[in-house]
Structures are given as structure tokens and as C-alpha cells.
TORKOL-4160 file (C-alpha; in steps of 0.2 Angstrom, whole numbers, padded with zeros to 4 digits, m for minus):
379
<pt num="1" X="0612" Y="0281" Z="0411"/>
<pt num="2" X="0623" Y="0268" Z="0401"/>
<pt num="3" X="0626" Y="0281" Z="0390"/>
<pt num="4" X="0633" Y="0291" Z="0403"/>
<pt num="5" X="0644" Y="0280" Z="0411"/>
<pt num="6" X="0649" Y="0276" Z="0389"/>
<pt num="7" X="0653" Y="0296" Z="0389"/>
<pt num="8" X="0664" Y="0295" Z="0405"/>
<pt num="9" X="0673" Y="0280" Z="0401"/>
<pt num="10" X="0677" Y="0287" Z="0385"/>
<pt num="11" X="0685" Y="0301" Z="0391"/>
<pt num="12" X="0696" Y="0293" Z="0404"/>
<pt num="13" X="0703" Y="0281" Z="0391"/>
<pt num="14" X="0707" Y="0297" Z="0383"/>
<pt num="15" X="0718" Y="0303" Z="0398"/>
<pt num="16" X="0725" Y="0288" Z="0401"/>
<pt num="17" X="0730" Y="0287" Z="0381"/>
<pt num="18" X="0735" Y="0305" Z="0382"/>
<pt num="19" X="0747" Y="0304" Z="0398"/>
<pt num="20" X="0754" Y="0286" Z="0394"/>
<pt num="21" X="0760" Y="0290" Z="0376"/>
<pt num="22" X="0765" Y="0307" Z="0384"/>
<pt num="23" X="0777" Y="0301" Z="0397"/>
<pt num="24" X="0783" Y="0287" Z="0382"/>
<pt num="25" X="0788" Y="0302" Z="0372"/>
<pt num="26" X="0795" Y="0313" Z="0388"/>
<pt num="27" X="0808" Y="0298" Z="0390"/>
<pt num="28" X="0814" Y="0300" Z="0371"/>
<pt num="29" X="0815" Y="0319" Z="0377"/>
<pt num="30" X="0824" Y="0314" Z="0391"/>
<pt num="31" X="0837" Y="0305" Z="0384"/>
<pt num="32" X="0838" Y="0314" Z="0367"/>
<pt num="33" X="0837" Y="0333" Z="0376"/>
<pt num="34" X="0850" Y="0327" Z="0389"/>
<pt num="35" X="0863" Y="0317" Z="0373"/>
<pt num="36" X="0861" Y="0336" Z="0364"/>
<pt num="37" X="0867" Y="0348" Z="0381"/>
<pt num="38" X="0880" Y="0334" Z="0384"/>
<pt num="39" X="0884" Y="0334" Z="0364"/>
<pt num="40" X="0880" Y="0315" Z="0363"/>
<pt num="41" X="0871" Y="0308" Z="0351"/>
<pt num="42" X="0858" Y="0298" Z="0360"/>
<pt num="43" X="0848" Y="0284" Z="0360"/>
<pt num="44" X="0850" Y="0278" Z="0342"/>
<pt num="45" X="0853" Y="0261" Z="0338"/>
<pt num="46" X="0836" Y="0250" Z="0337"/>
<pt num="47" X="0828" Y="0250" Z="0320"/>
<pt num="48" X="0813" Y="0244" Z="0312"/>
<pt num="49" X="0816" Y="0241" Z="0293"/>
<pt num="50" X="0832" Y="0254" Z="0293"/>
<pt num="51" X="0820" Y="0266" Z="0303"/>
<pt num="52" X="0828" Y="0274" Z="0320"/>
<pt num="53" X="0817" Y="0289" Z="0320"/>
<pt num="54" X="0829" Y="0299" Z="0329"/>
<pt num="55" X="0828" Y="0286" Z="0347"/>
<pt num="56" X="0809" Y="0286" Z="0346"/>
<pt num="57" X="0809" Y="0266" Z="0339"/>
<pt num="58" X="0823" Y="0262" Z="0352"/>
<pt num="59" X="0813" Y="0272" Z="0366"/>
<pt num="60" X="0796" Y="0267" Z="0361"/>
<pt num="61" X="0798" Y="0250" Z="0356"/>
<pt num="62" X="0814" Y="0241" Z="0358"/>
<pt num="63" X="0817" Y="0247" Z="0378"/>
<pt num="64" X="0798" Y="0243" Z="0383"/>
<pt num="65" X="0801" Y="0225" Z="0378"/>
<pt num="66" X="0819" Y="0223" Z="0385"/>
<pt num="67" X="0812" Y="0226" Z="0402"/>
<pt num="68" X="0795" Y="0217" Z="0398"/>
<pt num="69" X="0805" Y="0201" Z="0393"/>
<pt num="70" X="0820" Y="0203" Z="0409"/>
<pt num="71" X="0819" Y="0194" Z="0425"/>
<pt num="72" X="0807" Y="0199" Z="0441"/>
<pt num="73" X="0819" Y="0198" Z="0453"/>
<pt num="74" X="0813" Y="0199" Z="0472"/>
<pt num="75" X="0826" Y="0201" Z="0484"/>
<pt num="76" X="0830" Y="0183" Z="0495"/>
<pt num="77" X="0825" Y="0191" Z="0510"/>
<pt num="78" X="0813" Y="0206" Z="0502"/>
<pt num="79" X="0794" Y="0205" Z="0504"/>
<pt num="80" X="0787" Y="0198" Z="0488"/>
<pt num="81" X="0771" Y="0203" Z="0489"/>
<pt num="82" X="0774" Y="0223" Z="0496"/>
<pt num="83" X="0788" Y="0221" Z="0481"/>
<pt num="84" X="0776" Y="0218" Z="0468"/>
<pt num="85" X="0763" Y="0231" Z="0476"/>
<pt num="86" X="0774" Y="0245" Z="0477"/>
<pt num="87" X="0777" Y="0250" Z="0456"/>
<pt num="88" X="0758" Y="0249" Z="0457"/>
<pt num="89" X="0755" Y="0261" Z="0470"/>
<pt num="90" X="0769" Y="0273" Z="0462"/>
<pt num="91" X="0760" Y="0272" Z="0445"/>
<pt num="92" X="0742" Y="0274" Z="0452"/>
<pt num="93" X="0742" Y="0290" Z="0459"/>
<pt num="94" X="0748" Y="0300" Z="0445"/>
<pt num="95" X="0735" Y="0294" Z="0433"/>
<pt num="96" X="0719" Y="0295" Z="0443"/>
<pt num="97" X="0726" Y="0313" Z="0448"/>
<pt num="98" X="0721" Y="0316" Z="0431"/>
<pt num="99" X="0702" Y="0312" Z="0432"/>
<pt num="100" X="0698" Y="0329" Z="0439"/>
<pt num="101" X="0710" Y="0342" Z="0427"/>
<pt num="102" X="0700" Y="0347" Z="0414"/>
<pt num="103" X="0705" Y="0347" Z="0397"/>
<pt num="104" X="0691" Y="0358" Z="0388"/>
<pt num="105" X="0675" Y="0368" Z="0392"/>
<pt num="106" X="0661" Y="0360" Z="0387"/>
<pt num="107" X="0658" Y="0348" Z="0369"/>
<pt num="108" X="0641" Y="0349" Z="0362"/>
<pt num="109" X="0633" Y="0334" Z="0355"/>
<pt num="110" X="0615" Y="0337" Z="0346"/>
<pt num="111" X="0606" Y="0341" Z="0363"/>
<pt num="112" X="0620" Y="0334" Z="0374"/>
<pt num="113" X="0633" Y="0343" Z="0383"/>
<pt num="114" X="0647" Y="0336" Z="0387"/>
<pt num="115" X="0659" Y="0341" Z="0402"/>
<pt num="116" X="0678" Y="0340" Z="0395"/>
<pt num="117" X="0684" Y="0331" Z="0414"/>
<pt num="118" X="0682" Y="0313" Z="0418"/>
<pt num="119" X="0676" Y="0318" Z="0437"/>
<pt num="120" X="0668" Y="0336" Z="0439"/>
<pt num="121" X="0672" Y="0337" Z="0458"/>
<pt num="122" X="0668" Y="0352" Z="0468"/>
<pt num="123" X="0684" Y="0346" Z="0478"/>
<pt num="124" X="0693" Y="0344" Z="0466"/>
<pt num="125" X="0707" Y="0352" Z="0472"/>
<pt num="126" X="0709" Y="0341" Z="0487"/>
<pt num="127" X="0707" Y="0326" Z="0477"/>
<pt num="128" X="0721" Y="0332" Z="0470"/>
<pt num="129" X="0732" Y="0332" Z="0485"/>
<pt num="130" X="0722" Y="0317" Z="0492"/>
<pt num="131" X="0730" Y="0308" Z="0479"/>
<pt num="132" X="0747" Y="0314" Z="0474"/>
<pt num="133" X="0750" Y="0312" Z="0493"/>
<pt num="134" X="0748" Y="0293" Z="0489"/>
<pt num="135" X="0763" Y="0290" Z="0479"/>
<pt num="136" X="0774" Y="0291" Z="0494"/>
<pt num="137" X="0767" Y="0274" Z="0498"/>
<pt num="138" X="0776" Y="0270" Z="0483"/>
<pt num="139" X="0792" Y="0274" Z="0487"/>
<pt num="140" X="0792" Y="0268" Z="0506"/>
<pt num="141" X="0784" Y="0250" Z="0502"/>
<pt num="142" X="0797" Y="0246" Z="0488"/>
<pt num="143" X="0811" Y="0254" Z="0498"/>
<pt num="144" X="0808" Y="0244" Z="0514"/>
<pt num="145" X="0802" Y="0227" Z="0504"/>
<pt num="146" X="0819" Y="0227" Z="0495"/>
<pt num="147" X="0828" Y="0224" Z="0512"/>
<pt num="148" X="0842" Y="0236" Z="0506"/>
<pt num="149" X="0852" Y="0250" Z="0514"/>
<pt num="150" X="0852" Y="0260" Z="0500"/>
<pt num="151" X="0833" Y="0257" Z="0494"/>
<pt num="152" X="0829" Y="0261" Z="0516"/>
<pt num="153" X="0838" Y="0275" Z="0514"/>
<pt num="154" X="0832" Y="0281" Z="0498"/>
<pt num="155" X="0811" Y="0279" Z="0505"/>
<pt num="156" X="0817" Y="0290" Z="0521"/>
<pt num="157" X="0823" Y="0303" Z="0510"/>
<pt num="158" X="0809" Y="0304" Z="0499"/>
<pt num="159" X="0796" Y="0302" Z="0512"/>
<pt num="160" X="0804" Y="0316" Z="0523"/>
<pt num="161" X="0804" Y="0327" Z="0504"/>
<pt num="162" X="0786" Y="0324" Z="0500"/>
<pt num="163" X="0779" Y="0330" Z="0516"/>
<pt num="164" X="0793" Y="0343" Z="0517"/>
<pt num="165" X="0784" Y="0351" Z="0502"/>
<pt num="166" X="0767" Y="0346" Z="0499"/>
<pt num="167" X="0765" Y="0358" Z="0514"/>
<pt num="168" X="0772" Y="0375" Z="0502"/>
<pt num="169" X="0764" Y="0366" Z="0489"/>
<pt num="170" X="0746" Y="0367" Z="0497"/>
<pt num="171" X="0748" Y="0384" Z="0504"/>
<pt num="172" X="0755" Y="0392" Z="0489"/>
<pt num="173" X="0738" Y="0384" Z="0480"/>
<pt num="174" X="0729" Y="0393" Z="0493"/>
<pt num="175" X="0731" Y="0412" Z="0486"/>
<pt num="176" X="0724" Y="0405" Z="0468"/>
<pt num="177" X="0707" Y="0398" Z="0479"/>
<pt num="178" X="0705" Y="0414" Z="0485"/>
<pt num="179" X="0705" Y="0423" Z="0471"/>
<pt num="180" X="0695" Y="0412" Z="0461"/>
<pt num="181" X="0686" Y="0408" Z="0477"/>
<pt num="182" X="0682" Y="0391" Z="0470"/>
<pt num="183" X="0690" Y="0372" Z="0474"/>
<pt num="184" X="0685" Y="0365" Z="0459"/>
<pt num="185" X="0696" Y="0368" Z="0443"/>
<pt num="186" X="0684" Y="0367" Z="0428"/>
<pt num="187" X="0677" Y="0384" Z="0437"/>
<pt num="188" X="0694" Y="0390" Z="0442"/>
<pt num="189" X="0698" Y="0387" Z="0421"/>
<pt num="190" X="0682" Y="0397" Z="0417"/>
<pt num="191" X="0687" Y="0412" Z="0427"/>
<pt num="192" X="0701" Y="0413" Z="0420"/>
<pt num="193" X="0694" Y="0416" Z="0404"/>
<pt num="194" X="0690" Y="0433" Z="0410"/>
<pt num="195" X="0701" Y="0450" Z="0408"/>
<pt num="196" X="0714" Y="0458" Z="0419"/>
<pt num="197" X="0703" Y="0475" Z="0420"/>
<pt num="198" X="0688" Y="0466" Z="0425"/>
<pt num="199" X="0699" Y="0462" Z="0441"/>
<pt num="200" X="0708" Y="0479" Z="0442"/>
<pt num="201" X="0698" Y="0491" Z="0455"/>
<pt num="202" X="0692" Y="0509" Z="0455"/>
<pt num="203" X="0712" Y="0515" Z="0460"/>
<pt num="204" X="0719" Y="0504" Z="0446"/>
<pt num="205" X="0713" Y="0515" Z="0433"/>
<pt num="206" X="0729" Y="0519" Z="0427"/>
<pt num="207" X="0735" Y="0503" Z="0425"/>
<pt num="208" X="0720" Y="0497" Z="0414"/>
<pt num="209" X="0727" Y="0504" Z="0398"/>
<pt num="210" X="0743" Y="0496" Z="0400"/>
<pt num="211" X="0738" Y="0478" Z="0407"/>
<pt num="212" X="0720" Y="0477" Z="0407"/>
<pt num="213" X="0720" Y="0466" Z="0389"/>
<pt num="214" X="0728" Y="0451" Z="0397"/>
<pt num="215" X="0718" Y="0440" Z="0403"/>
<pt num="216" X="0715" Y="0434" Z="0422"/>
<pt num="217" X="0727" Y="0420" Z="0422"/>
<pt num="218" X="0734" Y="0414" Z="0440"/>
<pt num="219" X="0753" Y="0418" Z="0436"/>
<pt num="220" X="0747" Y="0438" Z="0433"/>
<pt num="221" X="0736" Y="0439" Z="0451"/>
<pt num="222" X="0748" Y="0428" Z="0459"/>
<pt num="223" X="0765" Y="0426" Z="0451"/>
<pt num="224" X="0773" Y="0423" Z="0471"/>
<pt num="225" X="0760" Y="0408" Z="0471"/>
<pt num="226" X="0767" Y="0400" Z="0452"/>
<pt num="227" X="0786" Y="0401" Z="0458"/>
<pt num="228" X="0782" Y="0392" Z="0477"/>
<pt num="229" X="0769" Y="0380" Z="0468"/>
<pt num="230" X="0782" Y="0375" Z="0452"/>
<pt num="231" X="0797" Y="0374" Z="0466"/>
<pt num="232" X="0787" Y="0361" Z="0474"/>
<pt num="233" X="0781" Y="0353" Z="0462"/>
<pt num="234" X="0796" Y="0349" Z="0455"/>
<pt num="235" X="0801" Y="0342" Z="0473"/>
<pt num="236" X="0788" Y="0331" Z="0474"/>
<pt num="237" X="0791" Y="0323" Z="0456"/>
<pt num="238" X="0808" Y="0318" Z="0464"/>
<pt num="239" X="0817" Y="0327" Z="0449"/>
<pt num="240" X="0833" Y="0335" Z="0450"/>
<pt num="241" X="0838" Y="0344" Z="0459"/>
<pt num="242" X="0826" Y="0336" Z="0470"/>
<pt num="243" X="0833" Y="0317" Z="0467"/>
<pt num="244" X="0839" Y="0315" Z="0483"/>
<pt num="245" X="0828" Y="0300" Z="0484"/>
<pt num="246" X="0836" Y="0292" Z="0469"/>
<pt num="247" X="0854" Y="0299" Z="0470"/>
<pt num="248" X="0864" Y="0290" Z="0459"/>
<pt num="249" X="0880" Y="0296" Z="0466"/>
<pt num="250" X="0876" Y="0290" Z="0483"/>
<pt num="251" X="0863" Y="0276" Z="0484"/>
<pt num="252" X="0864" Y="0269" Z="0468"/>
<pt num="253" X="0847" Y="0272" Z="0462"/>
<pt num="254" X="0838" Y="0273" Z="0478"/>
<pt num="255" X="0821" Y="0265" Z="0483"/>
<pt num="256" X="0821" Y="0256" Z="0465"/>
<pt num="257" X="0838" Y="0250" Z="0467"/>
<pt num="258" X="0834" Y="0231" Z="0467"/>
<pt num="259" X="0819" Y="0232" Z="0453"/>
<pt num="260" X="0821" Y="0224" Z="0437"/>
<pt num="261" X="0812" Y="0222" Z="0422"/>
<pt num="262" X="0793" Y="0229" Z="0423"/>
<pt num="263" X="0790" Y="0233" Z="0439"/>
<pt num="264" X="0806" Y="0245" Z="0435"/>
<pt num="265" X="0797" Y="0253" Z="0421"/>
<pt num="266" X="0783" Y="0255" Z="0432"/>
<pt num="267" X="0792" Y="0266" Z="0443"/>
<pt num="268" X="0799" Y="0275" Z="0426"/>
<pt num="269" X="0782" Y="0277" Z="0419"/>
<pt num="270" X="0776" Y="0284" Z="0436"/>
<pt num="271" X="0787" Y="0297" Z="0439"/>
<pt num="272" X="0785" Y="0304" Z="0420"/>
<pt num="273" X="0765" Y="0304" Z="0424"/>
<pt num="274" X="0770" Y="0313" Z="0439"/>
<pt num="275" X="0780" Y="0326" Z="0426"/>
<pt num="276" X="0763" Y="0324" Z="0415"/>
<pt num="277" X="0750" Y="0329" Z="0429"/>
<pt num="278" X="0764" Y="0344" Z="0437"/>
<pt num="279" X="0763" Y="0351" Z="0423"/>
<pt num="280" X="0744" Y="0352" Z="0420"/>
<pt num="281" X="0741" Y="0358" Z="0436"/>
<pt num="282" X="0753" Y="0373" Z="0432"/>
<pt num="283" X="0744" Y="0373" Z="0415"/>
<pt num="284" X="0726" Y="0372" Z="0423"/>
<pt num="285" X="0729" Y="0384" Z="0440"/>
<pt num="286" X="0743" Y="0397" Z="0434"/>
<pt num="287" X="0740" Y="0398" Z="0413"/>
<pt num="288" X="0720" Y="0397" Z="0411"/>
<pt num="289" X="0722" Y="0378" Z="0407"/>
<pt num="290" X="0712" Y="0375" Z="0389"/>
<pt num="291" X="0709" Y="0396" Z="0391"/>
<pt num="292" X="0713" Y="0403" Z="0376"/>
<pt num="293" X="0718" Y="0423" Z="0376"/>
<pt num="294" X="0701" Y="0434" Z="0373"/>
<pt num="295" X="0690" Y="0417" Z="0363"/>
<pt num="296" X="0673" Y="0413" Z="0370"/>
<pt num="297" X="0663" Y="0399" Z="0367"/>
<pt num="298" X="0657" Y="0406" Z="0349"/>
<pt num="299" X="0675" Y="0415" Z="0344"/>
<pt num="300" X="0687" Y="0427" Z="0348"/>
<pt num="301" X="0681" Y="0444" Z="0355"/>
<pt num="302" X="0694" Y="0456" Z="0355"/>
<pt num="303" X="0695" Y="0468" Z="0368"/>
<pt num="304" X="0699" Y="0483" Z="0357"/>
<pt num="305" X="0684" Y="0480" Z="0346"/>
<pt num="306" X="0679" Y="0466" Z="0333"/>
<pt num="307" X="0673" Y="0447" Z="0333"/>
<pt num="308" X="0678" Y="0431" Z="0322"/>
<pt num="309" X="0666" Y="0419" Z="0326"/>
<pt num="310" X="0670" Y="0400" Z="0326"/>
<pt num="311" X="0661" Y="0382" Z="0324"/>
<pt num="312" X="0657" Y="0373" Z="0339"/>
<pt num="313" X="0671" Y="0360" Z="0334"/>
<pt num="314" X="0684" Y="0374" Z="0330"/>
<pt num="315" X="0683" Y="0381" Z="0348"/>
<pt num="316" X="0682" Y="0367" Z="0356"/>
<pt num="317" X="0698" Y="0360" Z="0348"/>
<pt num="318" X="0709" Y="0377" Z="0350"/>
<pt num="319" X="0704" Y="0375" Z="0368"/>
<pt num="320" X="0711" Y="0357" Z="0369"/>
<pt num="321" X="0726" Y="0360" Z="0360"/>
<pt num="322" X="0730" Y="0375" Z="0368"/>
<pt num="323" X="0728" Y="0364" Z="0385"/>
<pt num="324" X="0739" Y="0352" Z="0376"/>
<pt num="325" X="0754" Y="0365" Z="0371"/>
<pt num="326" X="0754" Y="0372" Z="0387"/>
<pt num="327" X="0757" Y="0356" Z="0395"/>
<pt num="328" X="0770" Y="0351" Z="0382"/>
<pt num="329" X="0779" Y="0366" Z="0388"/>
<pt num="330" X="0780" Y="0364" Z="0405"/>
<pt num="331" X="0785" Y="0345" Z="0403"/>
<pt num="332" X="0800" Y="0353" Z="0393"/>
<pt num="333" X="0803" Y="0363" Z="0406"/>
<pt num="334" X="0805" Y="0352" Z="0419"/>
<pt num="335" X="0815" Y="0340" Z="0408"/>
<pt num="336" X="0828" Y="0357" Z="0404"/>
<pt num="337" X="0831" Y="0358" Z="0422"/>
<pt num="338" X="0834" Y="0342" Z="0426"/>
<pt num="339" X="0849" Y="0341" Z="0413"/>
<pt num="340" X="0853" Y="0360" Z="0420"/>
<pt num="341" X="0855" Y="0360" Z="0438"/>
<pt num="342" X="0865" Y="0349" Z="0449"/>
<pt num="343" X="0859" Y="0341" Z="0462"/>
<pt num="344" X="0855" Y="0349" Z="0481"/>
<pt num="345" X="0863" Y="0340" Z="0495"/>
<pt num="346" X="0849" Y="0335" Z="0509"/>
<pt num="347" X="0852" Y="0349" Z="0521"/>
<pt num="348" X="0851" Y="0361" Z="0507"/>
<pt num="349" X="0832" Y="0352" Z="0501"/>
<pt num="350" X="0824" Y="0354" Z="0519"/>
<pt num="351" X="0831" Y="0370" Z="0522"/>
<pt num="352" X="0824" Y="0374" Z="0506"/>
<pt num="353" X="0808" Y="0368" Z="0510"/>
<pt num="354" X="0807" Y="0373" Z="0528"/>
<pt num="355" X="0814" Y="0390" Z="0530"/>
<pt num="356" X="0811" Y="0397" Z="0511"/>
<pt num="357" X="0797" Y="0390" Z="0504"/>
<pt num="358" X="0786" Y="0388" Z="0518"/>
<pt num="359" X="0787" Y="0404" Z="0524"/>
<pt num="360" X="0783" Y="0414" Z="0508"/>
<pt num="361" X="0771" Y="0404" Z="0505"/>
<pt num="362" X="0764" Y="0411" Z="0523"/>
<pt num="363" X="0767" Y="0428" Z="0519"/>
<pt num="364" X="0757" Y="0425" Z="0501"/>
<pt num="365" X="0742" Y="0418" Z="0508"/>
<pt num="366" X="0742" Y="0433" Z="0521"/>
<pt num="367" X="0745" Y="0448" Z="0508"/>
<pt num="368" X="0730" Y="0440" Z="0498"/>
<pt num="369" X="0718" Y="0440" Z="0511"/>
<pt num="370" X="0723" Y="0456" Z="0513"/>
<pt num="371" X="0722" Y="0465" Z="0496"/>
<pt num="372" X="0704" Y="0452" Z="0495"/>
<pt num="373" X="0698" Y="0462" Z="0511"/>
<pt num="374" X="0703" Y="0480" Z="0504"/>
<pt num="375" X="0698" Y="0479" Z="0488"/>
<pt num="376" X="0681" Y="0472" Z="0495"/>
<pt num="377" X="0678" Y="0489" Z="0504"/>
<pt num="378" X="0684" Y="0499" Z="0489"/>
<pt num="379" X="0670" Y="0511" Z="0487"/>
């Protein structure tokens, strides 16, 4: 039992390791990716020893302590204590989100088998949008505790955005649960490890030669379902061209306008985790998470013929890495099209949601449970 509860502990410091130093890095991205499309030069100016590391000591080091050491300023006639809890509830969501995204398939230890996810939920895809939905707390406490028009305004925006989408968001997951026909992701990983011409009926002959090596990833059986899911998760990590929350150009900086110091960098290092855990639910739903094209637990077994078996170890970390990349990428990608889009105004945001993405998002769910019903009574 203690041993357990050592194994499980263990792999949740590694998460939170993993995501925090991530969403570290994705702000030297951030502000070196954006200083290089605006042909700036960056963050640059802190130093250890003559050291600058292209931002990374500035980024890492010397802006962390700045706003460590700065006032905690509350607002005269803001709510202290909702003030203090609001950064807290921001932060919160998007780490725990993490406890049930697996990372790996399974690590064997002597006789021991080891399950690379902190919380092997058979749920876990509602305790995925039981917990994202939290973060709107977030937003709406710190916004009204700050007794600001701008902050007020800010948390109505973003609260109206969240639910907006979390709505497409949920239905577009609801084609992948179908095909996989499974709510918990480590099994949804797993079946992705399979190969388009095992999904291909008896009519799709034709198409095995030509498709029928790639492997059953979700963005191959339901590409509609990766665009709807990657819009929205975008909106709800309040990034532009979703910022309406924020809006600089309007509200100043929107529900965190009166933070300082490190609740502030709460409310930074909650909306990277957010960024973090988007993109390894793409990763994990759309992109076979830690699958990696035609390897099985003992090597790679080609589908034209041939093997090249592998340790235990080896496998096990081509499948973490391969999780790793994938989420790397589509971290970058987020960061790209914040510094590539402009912003929406708010009408365009809840049309978007409402009378685009919602919509698809119907029609998806209902020309799946369609082609599921006719491919069940192919003969």
C-alpha cells in the first residue's frame, strides 16, 4: 500500500515538474518567438556571470523574483480574501487536469507494472471537463474582488467565452468516444495504436493499399472533430484571438488588471498550464498521445513485413518522448498563432461559437453515429 501511494506520488511530482518548467520555458517562447516575427531582439538583458542564454536567465530567473519581491496590492475597496483566492483557483484546474492524461503505456519494474498516468479514471474524460470548467471561477472571483470596471468587465467576457465553447468543445469530443467507444484516455491512447486497415470495412478495399499503413489516430477518423476541438481549445485558454477577456486595447489587461507581484504570475503561470494541458489532450485524443507509428510494447512491427525488437526501457522512453514532442509542437502552435492573428471583436467570438462551431459539431456527432450504425450492419 505505501508503496503504492510512493509510485503514485512519484509520478505526479513528475507532471507537476514536467508542466511547470514547461509553461517556464513557453513564456521564453513567448516572448522570444513574438521579439523574432516583430524583428525585436527580445528579452535579453539579465545575466548570470556574463550568461543571458538567449532570455532564458531573464525569463527564468530574474522576472520570477521581480514579481515574487513586488508589492501584493489589494484594491481599498476589493475583497482581500476572494483576491487572494482567485490566482489559486486559476492555477489549480490546469494542473490537476493533468492527473488523468497519460503519458506512457505501461513501465515494468521486476514484477511490478506500472501505469504511466497519475489517476487511471474510467471517466477520465469528464474529469477532464469537470475540471477545466473550474478555471472560470478564476477569472470571475479575481475580476469582481478587484472592484474594477475593466477587471468586471473582463470576467463577463470570459465567463460568457468559456461556456460559449466548452459546449463545441465537449461535442466535438463526442465523435472520438464513439469511435473508440471508451471515456477513459489511456484505453483511447491504446486503440490508437492500432492501423487504419483494421478500421477500413469490407467496401474500403480499395482504399487499404493507399492509407491502410497509417495508424488509427483520431485526427485520420475524425479530422472535423480535431479542427472544432483545437478552435475551442484555444478559446478557452483565453489566447488570441480569443483574448477578449484580457484585451489590452480595451480593458487594460482585464480580469488581472489590479494584480501585482505573485498572484500575477499566478494568473501567467495558469494560463501557460492551460496551453500545456490543450495541447496534450490534442496530443492524447487526435495524435495517439505517447503512440508511436507501428512500435508495440517489444519493437517495431512493420506493416510491410519485418520486426526490430527493443528493451523494456527503450520502448518505454520512445513512448514518453514521442508524447513529449507532440506536446511541444502543439504548444508552439498555439504560441505562432497568438503572435499571427489579430484579435476578434466580441460579436465575431459568440457568433463563432454559437452559429459555427456548435453547429458542426452537431452535424459531426450525427454523421458518426451514422457511418458507426452502417458499418456495423456491413455484412
Amino acid at each position: 500500500m505505501i508503496m503504492d501511494l510512493g509510485i503514485v506520488a512519484a509520478k505526479a511530482l513528475l507532471i507537476l515538474f514536467m508542466v511547470l518548467n514547461l509553461a517556464g520555458i513557453l513564456g521564453w517562447v513567448e516572448r522570444k518567438g513574438s521579439a523574432l516575427i516583430q524583428d525585436r531582439i527580445g528579452a535579453n538583458r539579465a545575466s548570470v556571470f556574463g550568461f543571458a542564454g538567449l532570455g532564458l536567465v531573464n525569463t527564468l530567473i530574474a522576472d520570477p523574483i521581480k514579481f515574487l519581491t513586488k508589492e501584493d496590492f489589494v484594491p481599498p475597496q476589493g475583497d482581500r480574501v476572494l483576491h487572494t483566492l482567485a490566482p489559486c483557483l486559476a492555477l489549480f484546474p490546469a494542473l490537476v487536469t493533468f492527473a488523468v492524461i497519460p503519458f506512457g503505456d505501461i513501465l515494468i519494474l521486476g514484477d511490478r507494472e506500472i501505469n504511466l498516468q497519475v489517476a487511471n479514471l474510467n471517466v477520465g474524460i469528464l474529469y477532464i471537463f469537470a475540471m477545466a470548467s473550474l478555471s472560470v471561477y478564476g477569472i470571475v472571483i479575481g475580476a469582481w474582488a478587484s472592484n474594477n470596471k475593466f477587471s468586471l468587465l473582463g470576467g463577463v467576457r470570459g465567463s460568457a467565452q468559456m461556456i460559449s465553447y466548452e459546449i463545441a468543445m465537449g461535442l466535438s469530443v463526442m465523435g472520438i468516444l464513439m469511435v473508440y467507444g471508451t471515456l477513459e484516455l489511456q484505453e483511447i491512447a491504446r486503440a490508437q495504436g492500432a492501423l487504419l486497415r483494421d478500421w477500413l470495412p469490407a467496401w474500403g478495399a480499395f482504399f487499404k493499399p493507399l492509407i491502410g499503413w497509417l495508424p488509427a489516430w483520431g485526427i485520420f477518423l475524425q479530422p472535423v472533430a480535431f479542427l472544432l476541438f483545437f478552435t475551442a481549445a484555444i478559446a478557452e485558454t483565453k489566447r488570441i484571438p480569443f483574448d477578449l477577456p484580457e484585451g489590452e486595447s480595451e480593458l487594460v489587461a482585464g480580469y488581472h488588471v489590479e494584480y501585482s507581484g505573485g498572484k500575477f504570475l499566478m494568473f501567467f503561470a495558469g494560463e501557460f498550464a492551460e496551453i500545456v494541458t490543450a495541447a496534450a489532450l490534442t496530443t492524447t485524443l487526435f495524435f495517439g498521445g505517447w503512440q508511436v507509428p507501428f512500435l508495440m510494447r517489444d519493437g517495431f512491427h512493420f506493416p510491410w513485413g519485418g520486426t526490430l525488437l527493443l528493451p523494456h526501457l527503450a520502448v518505454v522512453l520512445l513512448q514518453v518522448g514521442a508524447f513529449t514532442l507532440k506536446v511541444v509542437f502543439f504548444c508552439w502552435l498555439q504560441i505562432l498563432l497568438r503572435w499571427s492573428l489579430p484579435r476578434f471583436r466580441y460579436d465575431q467570438v459568440m457568433r463563432l461559437g454559437w452559429k459555427m462551431l456548435l453547429p458542426l459539431a452537431l452535424v459531426n456527432v450525427m454523421v458518426t453515429a451514422g457511418l458507426i450504425l452502417a458499418l456495423q450492419n456491413t455484412p
